[in-house]
TORZAVO-667569 format. One record per residue (C-alpha): x, y, z; residue in three letters. Coordinates in nm, 2 decimals, padded with zeros to 4 digits. Example, Ala and Ser with C-alpha at 12.3 -4.5 7.8 and 13.67 -1.06 7.14 Angstrom:
BEGIN
NODE      X      Y      Z res
NODE  01.23 -00.45  00.78 ALA
NODE  01.37 -00.11  00.71 SER
//
This chain:
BEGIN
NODE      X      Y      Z res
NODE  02.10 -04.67 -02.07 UNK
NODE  01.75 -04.59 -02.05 UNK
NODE  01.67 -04.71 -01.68 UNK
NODE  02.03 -04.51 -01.57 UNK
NODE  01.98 -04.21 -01.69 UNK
NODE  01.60 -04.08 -01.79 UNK
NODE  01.52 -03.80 -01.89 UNK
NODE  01.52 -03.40 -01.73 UNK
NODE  01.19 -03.40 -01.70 UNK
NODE  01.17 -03.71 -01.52 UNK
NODE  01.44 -03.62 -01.30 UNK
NODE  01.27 -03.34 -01.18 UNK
NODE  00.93 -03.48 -01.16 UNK
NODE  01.11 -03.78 -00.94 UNK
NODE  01.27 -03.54 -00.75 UNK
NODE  00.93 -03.32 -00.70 UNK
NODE  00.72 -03.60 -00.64 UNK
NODE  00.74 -03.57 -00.21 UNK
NODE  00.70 -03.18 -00.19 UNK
NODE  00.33 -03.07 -00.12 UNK
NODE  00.21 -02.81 -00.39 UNK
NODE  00.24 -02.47 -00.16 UNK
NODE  00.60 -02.56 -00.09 UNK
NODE  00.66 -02.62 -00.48 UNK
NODE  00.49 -02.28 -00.52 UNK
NODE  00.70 -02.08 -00.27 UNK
NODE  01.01 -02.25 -00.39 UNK
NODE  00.93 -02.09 -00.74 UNK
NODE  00.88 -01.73 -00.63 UNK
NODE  01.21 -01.56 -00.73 UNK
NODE  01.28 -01.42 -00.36 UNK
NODE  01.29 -01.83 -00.26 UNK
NODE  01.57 -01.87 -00.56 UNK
NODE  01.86 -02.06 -00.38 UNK
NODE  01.66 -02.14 -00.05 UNK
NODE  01.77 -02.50  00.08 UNK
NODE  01.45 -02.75  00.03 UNK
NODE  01.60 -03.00  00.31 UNK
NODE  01.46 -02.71  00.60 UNK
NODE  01.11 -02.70  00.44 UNK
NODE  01.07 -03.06  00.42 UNK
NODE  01.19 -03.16  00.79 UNK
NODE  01.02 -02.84  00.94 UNK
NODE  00.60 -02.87  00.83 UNK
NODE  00.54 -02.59  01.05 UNK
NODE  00.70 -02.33  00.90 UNK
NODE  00.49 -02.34  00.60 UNK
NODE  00.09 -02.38  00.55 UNK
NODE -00.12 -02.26  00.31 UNK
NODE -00.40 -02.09  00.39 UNK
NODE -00.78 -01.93  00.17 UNK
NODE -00.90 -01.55  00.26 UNK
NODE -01.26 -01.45  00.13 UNK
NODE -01.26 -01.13  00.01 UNK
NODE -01.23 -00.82  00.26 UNK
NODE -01.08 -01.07  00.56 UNK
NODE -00.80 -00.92  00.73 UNK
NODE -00.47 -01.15  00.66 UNK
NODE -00.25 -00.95  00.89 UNK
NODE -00.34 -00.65  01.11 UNK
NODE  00.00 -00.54  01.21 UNK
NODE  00.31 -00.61  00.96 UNK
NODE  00.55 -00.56  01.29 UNK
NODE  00.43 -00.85  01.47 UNK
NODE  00.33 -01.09  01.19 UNK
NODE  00.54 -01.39  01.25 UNK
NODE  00.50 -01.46  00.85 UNK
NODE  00.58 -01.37  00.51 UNK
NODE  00.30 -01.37  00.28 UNK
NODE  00.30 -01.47 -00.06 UNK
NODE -00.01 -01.45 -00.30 UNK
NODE -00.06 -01.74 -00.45 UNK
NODE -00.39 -01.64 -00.67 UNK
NODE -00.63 -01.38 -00.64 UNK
NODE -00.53 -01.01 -00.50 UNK
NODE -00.45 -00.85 -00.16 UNK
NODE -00.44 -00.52 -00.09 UNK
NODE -00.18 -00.35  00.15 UNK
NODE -00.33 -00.07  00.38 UNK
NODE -00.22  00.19  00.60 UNK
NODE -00.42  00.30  00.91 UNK
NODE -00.36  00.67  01.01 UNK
NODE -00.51  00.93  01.27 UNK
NODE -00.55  01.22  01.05 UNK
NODE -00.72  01.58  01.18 UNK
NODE -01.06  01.58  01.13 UNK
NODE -01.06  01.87  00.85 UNK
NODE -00.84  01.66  00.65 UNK
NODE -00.57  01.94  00.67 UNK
NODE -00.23  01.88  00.83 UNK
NODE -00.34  02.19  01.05 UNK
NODE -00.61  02.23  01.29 UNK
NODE -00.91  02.44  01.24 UNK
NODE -00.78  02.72  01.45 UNK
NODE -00.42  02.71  01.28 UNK
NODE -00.60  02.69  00.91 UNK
NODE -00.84  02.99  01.02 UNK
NODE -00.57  03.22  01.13 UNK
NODE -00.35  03.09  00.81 UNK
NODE -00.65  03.18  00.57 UNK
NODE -00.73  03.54  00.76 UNK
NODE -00.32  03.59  00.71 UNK
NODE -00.36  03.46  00.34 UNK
NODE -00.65  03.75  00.28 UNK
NODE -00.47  04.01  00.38 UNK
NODE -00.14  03.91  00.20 UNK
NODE -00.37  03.87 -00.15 UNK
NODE -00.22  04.13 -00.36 UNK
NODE -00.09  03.86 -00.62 UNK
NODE -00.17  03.87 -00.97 UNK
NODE -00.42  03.65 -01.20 UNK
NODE -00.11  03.56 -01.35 UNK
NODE  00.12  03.37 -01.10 UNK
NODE -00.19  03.23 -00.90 UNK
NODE -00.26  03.08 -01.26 UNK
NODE  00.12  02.99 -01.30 UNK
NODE  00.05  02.82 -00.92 UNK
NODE -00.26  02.59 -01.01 UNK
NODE -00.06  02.48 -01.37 UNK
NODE  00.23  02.42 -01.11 UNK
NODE -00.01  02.19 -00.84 UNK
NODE -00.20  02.02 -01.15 UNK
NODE  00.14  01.89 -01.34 UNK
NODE  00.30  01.74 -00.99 UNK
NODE  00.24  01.36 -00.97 UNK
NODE  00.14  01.31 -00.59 UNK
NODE  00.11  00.94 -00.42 UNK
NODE -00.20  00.74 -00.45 UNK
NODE -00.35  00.69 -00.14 UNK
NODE -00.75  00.59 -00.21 UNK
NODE -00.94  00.58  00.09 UNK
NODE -01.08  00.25  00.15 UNK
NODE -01.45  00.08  00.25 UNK
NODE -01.26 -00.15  00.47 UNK
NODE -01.10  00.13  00.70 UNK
NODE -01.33  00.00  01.00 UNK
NODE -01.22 -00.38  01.00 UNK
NODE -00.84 -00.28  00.96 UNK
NODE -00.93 -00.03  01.23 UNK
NODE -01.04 -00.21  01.47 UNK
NODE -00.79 -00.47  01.44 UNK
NODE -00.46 -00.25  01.42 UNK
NODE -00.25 -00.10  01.75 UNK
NODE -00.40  00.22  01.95 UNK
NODE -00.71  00.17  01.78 UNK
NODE -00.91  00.32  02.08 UNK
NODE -00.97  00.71  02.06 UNK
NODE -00.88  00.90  02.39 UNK
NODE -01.04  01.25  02.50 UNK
NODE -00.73  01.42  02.35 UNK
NODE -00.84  01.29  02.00 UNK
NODE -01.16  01.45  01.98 UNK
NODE -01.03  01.65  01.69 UNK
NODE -00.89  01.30  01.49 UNK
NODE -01.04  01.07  01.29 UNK
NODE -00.92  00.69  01.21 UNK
NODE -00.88  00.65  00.80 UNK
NODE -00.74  00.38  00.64 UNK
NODE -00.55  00.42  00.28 UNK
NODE -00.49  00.16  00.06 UNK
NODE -00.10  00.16 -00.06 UNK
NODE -00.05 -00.13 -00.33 UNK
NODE -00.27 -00.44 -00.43 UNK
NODE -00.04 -00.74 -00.41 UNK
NODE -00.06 -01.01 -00.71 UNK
NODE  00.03 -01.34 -00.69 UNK
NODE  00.40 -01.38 -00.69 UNK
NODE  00.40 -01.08 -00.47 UNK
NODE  00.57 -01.12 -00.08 UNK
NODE  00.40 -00.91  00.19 UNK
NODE  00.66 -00.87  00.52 UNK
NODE  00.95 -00.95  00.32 UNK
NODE  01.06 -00.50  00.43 UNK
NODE  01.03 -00.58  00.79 UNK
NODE  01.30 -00.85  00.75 UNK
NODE  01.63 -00.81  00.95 UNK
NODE  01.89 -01.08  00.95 UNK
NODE  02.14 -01.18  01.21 UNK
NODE  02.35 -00.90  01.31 UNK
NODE  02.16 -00.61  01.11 UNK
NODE  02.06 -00.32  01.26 UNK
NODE  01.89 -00.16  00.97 UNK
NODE  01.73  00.22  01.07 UNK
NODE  01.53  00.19  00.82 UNK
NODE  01.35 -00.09  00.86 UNK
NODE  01.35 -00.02  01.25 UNK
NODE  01.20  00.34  01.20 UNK
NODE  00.91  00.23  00.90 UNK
NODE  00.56  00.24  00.95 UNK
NODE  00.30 -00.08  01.04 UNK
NODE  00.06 -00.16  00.77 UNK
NODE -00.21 -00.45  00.73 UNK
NODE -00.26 -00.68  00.44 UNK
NODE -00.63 -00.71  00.35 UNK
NODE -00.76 -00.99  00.12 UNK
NODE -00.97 -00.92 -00.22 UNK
NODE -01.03 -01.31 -00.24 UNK
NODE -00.67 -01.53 -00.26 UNK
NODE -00.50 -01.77 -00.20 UNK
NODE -00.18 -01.74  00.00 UNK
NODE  00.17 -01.95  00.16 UNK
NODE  00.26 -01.86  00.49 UNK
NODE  00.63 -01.86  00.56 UNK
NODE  00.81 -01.88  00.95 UNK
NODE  00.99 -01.51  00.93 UNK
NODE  01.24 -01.69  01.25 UNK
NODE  01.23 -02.00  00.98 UNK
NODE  01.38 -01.78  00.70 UNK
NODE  01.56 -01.55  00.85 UNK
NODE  01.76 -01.91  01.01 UNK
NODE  01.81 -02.10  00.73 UNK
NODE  01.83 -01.82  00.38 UNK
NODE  02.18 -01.84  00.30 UNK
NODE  02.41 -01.58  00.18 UNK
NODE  02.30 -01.51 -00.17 UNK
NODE  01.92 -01.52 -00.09 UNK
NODE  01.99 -01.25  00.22 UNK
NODE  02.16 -01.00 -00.08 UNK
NODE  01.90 -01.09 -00.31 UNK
NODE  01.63 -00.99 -00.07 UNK
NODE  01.84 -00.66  00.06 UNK
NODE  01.86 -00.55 -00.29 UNK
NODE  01.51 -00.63 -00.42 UNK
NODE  01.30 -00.47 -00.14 UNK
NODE  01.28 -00.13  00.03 UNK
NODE  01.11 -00.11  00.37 UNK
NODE  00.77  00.14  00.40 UNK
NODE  00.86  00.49  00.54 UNK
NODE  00.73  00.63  00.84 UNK
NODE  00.46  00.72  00.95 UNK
NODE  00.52  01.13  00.90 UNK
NODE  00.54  01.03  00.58 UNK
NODE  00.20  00.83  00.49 UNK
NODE  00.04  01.16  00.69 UNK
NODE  00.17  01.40  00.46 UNK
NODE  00.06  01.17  00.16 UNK
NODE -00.25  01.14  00.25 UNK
NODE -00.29  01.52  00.34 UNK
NODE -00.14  01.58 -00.02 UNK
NODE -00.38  01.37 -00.18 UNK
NODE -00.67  01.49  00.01 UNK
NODE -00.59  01.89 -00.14 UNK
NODE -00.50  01.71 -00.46 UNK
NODE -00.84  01.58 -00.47 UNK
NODE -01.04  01.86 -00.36 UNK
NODE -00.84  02.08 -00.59 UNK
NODE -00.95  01.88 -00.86 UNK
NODE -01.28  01.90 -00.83 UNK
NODE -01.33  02.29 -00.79 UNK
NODE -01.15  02.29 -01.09 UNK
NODE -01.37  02.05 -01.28 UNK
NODE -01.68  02.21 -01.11 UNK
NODE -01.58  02.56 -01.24 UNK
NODE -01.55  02.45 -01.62 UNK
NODE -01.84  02.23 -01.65 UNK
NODE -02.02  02.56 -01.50 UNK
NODE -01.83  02.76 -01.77 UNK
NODE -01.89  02.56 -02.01 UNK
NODE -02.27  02.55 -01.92 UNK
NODE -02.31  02.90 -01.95 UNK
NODE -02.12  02.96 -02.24 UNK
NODE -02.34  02.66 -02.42 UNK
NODE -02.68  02.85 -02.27 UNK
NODE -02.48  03.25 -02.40 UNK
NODE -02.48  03.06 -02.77 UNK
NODE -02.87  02.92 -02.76 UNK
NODE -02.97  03.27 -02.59 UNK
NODE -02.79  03.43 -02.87 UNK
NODE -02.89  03.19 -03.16 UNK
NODE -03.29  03.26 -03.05 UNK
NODE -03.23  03.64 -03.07 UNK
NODE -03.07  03.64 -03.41 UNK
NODE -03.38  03.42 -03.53 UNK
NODE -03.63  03.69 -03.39 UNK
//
């Protein structure tokens, strides 16, 4: 009885016992739930493991990664290279000039609602978009990275979206299974993975996208949401841009308020002592 049937545990380190580590790991990760083993095991290609040092660029262009990438330790971060105007403002300098000159002459408002205004702009959550010290290397190595004469008035940024953990799958939103035609997905922006040190498993896109059955297709359809466009990232990072610069004239003018009311009460404290 002992010899015929042992134990759970034994039975599934038996049955573990011929699949390397990185296929073990991938088979954990919760988007990988259901995935046939058989494929992996006859096909060595389609999945290899693979260490990033820290600021390497994993993938330069999400569209034409043949992978998925999932962390296995350390972080990754997910960027987003734009061309943004060089003034950081969705309008050019001549547009913002004659915009600002209209502005003047329309400024008839009261202290009141612009006050009402800047409480409005400081309560709205806006999208985090940091710009990052690795905007040159993801640069260099995404699409249309060369300027042209006509963009004398852009500049190349890149923007960090999300930090991947591990667990975490990047290309998984590019996906598109047999038969879809997914707008989407078709119409959503590139974007690079770049590594903070880790430790990744690279997965055949063609390799999953042939053998994930049923259940693991509406699993991944319901679990992610492609990126949106790239109108969209613009606008963010135009957004956060104001955001930011709003947010320091406004911590600029109380620190200077709040110096020269402090230096008022010392002025007045040395006349009351005379």
């Amino acid at each position: 009885e002992i010899f015929t049937n042992p134990e759970p545990e034994k039975k599934n380190q038996s049955a573990d016992a011929g699949i390397p580590d990185h296929l073990r790991y991938l088979l954990s990760c919760s988007f990988m739930r259901h995935f046939p083993v058989e494929p992996l095991l006859s096909s060595p290609t389609a999945c290899r493991a693979g260490c990033y040092r820290r600021n390497a660029v994993v993938v330069a262009d999400s569209k034409a990664c043949p992978d998925l990438v999932v962390i296995r330790s350390g972080f990754c971060r997910v960027m987003k290279r734009l061309m943004v105007n060089r003034n950081d403002s969705p309008r050019q300098p001549d547009d913002a000039t004659s915009m600002s000159s209209g502005a003047s002459g329309r400024s008839g408002g009261s202290s009141s609602s612009r006050a009402s205004k800047a409480k409005v702009l400081a309560e709205t959550r806006l999208p985090v978009l940091q710009p990052s010290k690795v905007s040159a290397a993801v640069a260099a190595s995404a699409p249309d990275a060369a300027l042209t004469d006509q963009d004398e008035d852009k500049k190349c940024v890149a923007v960090e979206i999300c930090i991947l953990k591990p667990g975490d799958v990047f290309g998984l939103s590019d996906i598109m299974f047999k038969d879809e035609k997914i707008h989407e997905v078709e119409d959503s922006a590139s974007v690079s993975l770049v590594s903070n040190g880790a430790e990744c498993v690279l997965l055949s896109k063609a390799f999953f996208i042939q053998h994930a059955p049923e259940r693991v297709q509406r699993r991944v359809r319901a679990a992610v949401q492609p990126y949106p466009n790239e109108q969209v990232f613009e606008q963010n990072y135009y957004t956060q841009v104001a955001w930011n610069r709003y947010r320091r004239t406004v911590f600029k003018l109380a620190l200077n308020r709040a110096l020269a009311a402090g230096a008022n009460r010392k002025a007045a404290a040395r006349s009351s002592v005379k």
